[in-house]
C-alpha positions in Angstrom: 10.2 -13.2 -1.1 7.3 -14.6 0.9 3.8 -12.7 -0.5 2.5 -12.1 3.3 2.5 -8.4 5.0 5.6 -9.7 7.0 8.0 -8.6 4.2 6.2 -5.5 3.7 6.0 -2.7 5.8 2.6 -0.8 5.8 4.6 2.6 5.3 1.6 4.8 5.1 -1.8 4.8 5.5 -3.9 7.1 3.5 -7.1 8.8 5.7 -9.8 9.7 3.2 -11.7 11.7 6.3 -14.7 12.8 4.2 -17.6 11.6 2.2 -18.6 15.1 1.5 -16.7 18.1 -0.3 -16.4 21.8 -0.4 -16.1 22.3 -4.1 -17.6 20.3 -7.0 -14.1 19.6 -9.3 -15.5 18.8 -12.9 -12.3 16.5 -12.8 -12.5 14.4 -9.2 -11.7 11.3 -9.8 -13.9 10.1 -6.6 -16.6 11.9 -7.4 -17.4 13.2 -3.7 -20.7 14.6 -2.6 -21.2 18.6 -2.6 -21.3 19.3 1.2 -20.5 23.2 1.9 -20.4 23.0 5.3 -19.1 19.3 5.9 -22.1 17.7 8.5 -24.2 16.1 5.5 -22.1 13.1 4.8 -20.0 10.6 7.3 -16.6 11.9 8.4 -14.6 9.1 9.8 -14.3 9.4 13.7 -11.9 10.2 16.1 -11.8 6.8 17.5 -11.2 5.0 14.4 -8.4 6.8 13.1 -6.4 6.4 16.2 -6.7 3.0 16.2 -6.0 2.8 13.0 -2.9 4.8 13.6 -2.2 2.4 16.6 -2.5 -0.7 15.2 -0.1 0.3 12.4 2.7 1.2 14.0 3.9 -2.1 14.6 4.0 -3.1 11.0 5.9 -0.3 9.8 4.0 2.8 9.9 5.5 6.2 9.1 3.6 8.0 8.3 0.0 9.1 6.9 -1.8 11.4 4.4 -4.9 13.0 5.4 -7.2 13.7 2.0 -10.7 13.6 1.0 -12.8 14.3 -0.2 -11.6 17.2 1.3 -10.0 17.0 4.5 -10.2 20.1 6.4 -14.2 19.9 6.5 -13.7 17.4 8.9 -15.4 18.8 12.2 -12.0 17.3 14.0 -9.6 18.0 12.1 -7.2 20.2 14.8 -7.7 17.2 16.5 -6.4 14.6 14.3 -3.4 16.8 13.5 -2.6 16.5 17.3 -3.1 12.5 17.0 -0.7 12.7 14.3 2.4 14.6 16.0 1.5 12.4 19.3 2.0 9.3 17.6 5.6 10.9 15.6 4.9 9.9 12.5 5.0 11.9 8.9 1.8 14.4 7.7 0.9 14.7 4.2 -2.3 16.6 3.6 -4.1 17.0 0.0 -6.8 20.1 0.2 -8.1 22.8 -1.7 -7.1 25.8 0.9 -10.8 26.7 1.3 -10.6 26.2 5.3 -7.0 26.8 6.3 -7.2 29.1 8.3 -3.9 30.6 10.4 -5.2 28.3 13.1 -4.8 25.3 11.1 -1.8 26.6 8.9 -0.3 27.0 12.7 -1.4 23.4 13.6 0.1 21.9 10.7 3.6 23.7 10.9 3.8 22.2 14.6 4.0 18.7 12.8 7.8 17.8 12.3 8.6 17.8 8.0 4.6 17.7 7.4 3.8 18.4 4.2 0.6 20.4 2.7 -0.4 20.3 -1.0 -3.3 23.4 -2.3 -5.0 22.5 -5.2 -4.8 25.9 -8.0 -6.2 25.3 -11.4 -5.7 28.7 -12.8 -3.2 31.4 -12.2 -6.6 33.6 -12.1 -9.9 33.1 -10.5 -11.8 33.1 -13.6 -10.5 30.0 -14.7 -9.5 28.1 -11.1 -13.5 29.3 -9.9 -15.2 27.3 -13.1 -13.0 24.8 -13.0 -13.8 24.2 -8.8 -16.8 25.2 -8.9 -17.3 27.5 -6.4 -17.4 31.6 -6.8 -14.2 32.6 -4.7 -12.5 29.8 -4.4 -9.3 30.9 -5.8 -8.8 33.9 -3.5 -9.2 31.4 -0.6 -6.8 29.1 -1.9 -4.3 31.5 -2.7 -4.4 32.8 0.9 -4.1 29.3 1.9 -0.4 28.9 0.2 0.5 32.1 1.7 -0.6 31.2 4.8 1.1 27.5 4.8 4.3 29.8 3.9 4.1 32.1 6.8 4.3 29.7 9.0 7.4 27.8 7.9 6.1 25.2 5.3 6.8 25.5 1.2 3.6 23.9 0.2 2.9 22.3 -3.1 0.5 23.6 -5.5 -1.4 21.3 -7.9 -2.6 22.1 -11.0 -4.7 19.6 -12.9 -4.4 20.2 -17.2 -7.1 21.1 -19.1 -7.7 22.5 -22.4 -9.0 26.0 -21.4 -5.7 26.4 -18.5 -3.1 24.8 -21.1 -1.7 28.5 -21.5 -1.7 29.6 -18.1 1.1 26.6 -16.8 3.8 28.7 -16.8 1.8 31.5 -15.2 1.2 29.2 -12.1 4.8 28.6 -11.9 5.3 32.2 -11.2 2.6 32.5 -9.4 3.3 29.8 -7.2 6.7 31.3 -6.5 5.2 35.0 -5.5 3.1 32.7 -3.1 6.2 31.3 -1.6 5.3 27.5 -2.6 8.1 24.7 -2.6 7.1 22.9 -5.6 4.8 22.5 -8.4 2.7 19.5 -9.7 0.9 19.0 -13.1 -1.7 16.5 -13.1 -3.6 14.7 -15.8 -6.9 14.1 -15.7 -8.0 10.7 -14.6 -10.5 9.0 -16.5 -12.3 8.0 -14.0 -15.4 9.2 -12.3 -16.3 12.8 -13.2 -12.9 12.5 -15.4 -14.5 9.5 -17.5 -17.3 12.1 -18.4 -14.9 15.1 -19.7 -12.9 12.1 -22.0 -16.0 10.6 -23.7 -17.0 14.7 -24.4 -13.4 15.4 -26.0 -12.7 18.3 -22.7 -9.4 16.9 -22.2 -6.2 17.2 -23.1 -4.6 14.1 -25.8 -1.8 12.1 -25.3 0.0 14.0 -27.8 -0.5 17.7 -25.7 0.2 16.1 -22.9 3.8 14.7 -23.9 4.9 18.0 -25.7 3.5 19.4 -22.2 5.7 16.9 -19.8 8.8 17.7 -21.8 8.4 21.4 -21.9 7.8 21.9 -17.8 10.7 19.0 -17.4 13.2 21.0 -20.2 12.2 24.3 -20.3 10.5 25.5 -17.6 12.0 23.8 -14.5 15.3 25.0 -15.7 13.8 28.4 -15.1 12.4 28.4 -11.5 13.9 27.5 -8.2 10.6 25.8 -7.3 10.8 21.8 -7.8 8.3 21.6 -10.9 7.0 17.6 -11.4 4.3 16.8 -14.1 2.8 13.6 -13.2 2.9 11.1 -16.1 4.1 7.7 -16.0 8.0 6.9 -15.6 8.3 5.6 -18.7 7.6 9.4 -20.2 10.2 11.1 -17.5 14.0 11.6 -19.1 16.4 9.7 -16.7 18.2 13.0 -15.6 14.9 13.8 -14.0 14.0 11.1 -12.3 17.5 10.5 -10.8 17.4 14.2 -9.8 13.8 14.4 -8.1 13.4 11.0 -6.1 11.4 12.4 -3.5 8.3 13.2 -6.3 9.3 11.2 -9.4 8.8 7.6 -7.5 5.7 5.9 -7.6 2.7 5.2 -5.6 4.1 2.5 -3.3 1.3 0.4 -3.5 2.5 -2.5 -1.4 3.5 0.0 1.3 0.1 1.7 1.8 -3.0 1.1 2.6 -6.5 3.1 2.7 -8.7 4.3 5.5 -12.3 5.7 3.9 -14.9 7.9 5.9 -16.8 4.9 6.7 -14.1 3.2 8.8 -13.2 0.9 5.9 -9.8 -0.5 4.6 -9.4 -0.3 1.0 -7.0 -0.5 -1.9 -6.9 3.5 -1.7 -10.1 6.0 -2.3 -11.3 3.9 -5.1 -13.1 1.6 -2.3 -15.8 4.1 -2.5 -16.7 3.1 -6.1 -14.8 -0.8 -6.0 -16.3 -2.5 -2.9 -14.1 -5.2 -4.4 -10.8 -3.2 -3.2 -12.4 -3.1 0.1 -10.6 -5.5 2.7 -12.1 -4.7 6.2 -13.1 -2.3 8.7 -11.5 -0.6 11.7 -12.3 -1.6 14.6 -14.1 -5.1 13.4 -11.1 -6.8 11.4 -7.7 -6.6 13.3 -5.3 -4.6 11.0 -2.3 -6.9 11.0 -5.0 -9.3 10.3 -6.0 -7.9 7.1 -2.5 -6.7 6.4 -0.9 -9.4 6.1 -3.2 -12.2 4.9 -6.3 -10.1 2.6 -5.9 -12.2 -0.6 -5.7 -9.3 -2.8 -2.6 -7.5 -1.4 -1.2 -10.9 -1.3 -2.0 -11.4 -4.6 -0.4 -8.2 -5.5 3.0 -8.5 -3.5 3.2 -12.3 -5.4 2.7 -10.5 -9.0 3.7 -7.3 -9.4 5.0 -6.3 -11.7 5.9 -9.5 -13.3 1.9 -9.9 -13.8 1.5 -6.6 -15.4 -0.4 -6.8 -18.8 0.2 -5.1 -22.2 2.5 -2.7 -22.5 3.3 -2.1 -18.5 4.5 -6.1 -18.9 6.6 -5.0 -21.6 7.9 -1.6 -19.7 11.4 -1.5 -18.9 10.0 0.8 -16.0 7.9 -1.5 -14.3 10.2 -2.9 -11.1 10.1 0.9 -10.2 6.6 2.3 -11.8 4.8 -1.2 -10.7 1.7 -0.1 -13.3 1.8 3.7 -12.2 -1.7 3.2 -10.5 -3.3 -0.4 -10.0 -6.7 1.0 -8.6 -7.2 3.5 -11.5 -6.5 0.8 -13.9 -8.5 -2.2 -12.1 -11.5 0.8 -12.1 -11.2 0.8 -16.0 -11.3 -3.2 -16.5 -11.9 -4.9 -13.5 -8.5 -6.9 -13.5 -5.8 -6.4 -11.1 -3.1 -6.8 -14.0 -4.3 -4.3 -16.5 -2.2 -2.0 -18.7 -2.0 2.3 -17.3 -4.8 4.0 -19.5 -2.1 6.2 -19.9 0.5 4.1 -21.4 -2.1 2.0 -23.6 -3.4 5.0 -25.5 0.5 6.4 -25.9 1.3 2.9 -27.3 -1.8 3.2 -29.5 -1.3 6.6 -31.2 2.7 5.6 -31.6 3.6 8.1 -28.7 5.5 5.1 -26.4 9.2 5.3 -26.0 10.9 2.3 -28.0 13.5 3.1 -25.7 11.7 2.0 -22.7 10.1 -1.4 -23.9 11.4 -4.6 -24.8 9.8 -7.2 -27.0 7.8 -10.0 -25.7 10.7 -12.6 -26.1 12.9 -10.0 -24.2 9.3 -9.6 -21.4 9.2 -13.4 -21.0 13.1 -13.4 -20.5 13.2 -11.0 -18.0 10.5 -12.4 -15.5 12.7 -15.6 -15.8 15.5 -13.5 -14.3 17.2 -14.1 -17.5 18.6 -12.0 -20.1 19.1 -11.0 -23.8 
């Protein structure tokens, strides 16, 4: 298959609207700046995010994600929500609930199959407040899922892991389901950014906890709820019955179906531009999307090699067609190489925590990128 954009649709853009943000996450792996009321920091404009929108239609487009920092600070946001159900094309939106009000809970619902995600780090305020950041934070975003669920949406709640909300997961599940969510996400903590900082202090959660975690909200807990529970680890971690059974949120990133739009008006890899000018491929409005689309060396580069390329134990994955590294920005963050190894699945190989099960040996690695077999 040729490497250009030609045989690959751009699927999805991802909007990251905001420079700024309305909480200060001890966790973000960007790392935006602290900007209460959203005017301190650029907000992408109007302009560029229709043409953005525009010019990717004809290569696929079908929808986009509207994140952040956080995306409802953005001074036009009713606005871009109108671009979006103009144009017909998907809505996913990441926030923390802060600033949805009914007006914008309305807005959103008016947007065919859209779909909102409210970040919850505690099933109380103590915890989600000092977690976020911000005194009252939690009552906000709990009105924000009721809210979304008023008006016809089951929004999904994420709750990043820590040690000091470990007990509290099945809480949020039940809380979640009073709130009249859809589904439930456990993140990990990235290490990246503000999460490279909580790793090298020993605040997080091991690889150890987090398996015994995985397997208990995948064979315990979801059995239990109606709610559509999904903790985000690797593929490699997931039991087969699961992923079969969830498709929708145990896939991947589709990297070589998406492409990033930052505040500035820049194309990147995803949000990690902000910190990887390398991942950075163009601008709207300067460099003609198709342009950079189809003939940017790096997304060539990636649609040539994945995941044949893959390093380390991701090259020796029996996962990798479908998990395709889990995350190549995070891991080209960590080591400045497109190929790298998942933090993730490096330090489980380390400690002894991989699935033998799910790897081959190197003969068997070098085999199967010949397209032949044992």
């Amino acid at each position: 298959m040729s490497a250009s954009g030609e045989a690959f649709p751009l699927r999805q853009l991802y909007f990251y609207l905001t420079q700024g943000c309305n909480q200060a996450c001890r966790h973000c792996w960007l790392a935006p700046k602290l900007d209460p009321s959203g005017d301190r920091y650029p907000v992408l404009p109007v302009e560029a995010f229709e043409q953005a929108v525009q010019e990717a239609l004809p290569l696929g487009l079908s929808s986009v994600k509207l994140t952040g920092g956080e995306p409802l600070l953005h001074p036009a946001i009713l606005e871009l929500v109108d671009t979006v159900k103009r144009f017909k094309v998907g809505l996913a939106v990441e926030t923390n609930g802060l600033l949805c009000t009914d007006k914008v809970a309305a807005a959103l619902a008016e947007v065919p199959g859209a779909f909102v995600s409210v970040s919850l780090d505690g099933a109380g305020a103590a915890t989600h407040d000092c977690i976020r950041g911000v005194p009252g934070s939690f009552d906000l975003a709990t009105r924000a899922v009721q809210r979304l669920a008023a008006v016809g949406m089951r929004p999904q709640v994420i709750m990043s892991l820590f040690p000091d909300n470990v007990d509290q997961i099945e809480a949020m599940v039940r809380l979640a389901e009073k709130l009249g969510a859809g589904s439930v996400k456990f993140n990990v903590v990235q290490p990246t950014a503000r999460g490279e900082r909580l790793y090298k202090r020993g605040e997080t959660l091991g690889i150890g906890q987090l398996l015994e975690l995985g397997h208990f909200v995948e064979r315990e807990l979801a059995p239990s709820s109606e709610l559509l529970l999904f903790f985000d680890y690797p593929l490699a971690f997931r039991p087969l019955s699961r992923i079969s059974e969830t498709p929708g949120v145990a896939g991947v990133c589709g990297i070589l179906g998406i492409l990033g739009v930052l505040a500035t008006g820049d194309y990147a890899l995803c949000g990690i531009g902000e910190h990887v000018r390398d991942l950075v491929f163009g601008r709207v409005g300067r460099d003609p999307l198709e342009q950079v689309w189809r003939t940017h060396p790096i997304l060539c580069e990636l649609r040539a090699g994945l995941p044949d390329r893959l390093h380390g134990i991701c090259g020796r994955c029996l996962m990798k067609h479908r998990c395709l590294g889990s995350c190549i920005a995070q891991n080209y963050l960590r080591s400045q190489e497109l190929w790298a190894p998942n933090w993730f699945c490096e330090l489980a190989e380390g400690e002894g925590f991989f699935p033998g099960s799910r790897k081959y040996d190197l003969l068997d690695s070098e085999q199967v990128s010949r397209g032949g077999r044992r």
